[in-house]
C-alpha positions as CSV (number, residue, x, y, z in Angstrom):
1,X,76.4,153.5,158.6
2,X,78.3,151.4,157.0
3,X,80.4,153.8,154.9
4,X,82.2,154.9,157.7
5,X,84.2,151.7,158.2
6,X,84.3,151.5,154.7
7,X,86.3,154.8,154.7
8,X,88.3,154.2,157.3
9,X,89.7,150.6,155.9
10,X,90.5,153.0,152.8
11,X,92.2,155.8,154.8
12,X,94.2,152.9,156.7
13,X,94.8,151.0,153.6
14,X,96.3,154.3,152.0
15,X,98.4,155.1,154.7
16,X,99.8,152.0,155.4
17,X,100.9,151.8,151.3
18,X,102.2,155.4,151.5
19,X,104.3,154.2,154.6
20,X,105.7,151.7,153.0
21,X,107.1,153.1,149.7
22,X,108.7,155.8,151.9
23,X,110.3,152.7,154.1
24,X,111.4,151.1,150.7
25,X,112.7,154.4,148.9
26,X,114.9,155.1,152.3
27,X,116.4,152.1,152.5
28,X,117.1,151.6,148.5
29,X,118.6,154.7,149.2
30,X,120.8,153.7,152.2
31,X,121.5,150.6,150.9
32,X,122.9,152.6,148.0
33,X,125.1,155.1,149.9
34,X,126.7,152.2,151.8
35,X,127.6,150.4,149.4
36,X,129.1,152.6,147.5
37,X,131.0,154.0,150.1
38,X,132.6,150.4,150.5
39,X,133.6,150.3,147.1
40,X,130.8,148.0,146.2
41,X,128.1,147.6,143.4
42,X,124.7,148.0,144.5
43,X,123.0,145.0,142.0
44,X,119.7,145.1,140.3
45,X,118.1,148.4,142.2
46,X,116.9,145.0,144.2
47,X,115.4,145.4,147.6
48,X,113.0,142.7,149.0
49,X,111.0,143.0,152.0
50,X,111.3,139.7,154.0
51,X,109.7,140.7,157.2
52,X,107.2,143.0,158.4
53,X,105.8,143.2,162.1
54,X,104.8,145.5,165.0
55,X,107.2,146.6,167.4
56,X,107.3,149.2,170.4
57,X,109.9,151.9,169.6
58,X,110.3,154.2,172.7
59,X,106.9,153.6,173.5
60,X,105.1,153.9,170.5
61,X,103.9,150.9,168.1
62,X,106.1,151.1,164.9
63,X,106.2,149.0,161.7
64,X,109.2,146.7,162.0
65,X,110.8,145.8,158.7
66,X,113.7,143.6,157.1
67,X,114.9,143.9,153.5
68,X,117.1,141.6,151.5
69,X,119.4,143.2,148.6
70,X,122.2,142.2,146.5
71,X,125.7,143.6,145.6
72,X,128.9,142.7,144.3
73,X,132.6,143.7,144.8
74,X,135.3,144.0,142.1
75,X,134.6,140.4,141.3
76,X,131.5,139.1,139.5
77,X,130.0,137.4,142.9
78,X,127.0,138.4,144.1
79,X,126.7,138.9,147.9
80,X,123.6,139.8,150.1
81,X,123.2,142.2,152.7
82,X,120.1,142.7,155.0
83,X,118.9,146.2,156.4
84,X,116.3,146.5,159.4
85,X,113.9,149.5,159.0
86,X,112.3,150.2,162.5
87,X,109.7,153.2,162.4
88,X,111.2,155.8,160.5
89,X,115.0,154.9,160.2
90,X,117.2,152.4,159.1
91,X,118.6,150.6,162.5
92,X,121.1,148.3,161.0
93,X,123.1,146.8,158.2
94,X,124.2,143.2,157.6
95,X,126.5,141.9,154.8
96,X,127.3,138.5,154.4
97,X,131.1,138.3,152.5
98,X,132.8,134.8,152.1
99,X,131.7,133.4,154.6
100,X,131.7,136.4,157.3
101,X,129.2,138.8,158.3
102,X,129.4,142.7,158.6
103,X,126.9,144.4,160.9
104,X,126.7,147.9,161.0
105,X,124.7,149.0,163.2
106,X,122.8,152.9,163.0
107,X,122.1,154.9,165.8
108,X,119.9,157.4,164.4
């Protein structure tokens, strides 16, 4: 009887992993497109998960996540940017230049 639980932990566990690589590849992507559409260097193929939580999304429970990346402009700063990940698309863009910040935000 116990196997059962067992199983489903597994089945959870693998799902939940799947689910997140697919989060991470779609942002590295966006965060890719964006930036070169500004003009910009997207640095180091570098996107960090900073937050991850629960949220209702038109009445479903959906992951909620925010990443952290880097990227630079003609000069040799580095700058950082955020991107919010809610469900299954990429709700908003933040970048943080010289003191300003740039929110973009996704209606998908």
């Amino acid at each position: 009887m116990t196997e059962i639980p067992i199983l489903f932990f597994f089945v959870a566990l693998a799902y939940f992993w799947y689910n997140q690589m697919q989060a991470l590849d779609h942002v590295r992507a966006t965060g890719k497109h964006i930036t070169k559409q500004k003009q910009w260097v997207f640095l180091d193929d570098s996107i960090v998960q900073k937050k991850l939580t629960i949220k209702p999304k038109a009445g479903k429970l959906c992951f909620y996540r925010e990443f952290e990346f880097e990227f630079s402009d003609t000069s040799a700063k580095r700058y950082h940017g955020t991107i919010t990940h809610h469900g299954q698309k990429t709700t908003e863009i933040q970048y943080f230049i010289a003191d300003s910040i740039e929110s973009i935000k996704l209606n998908h």
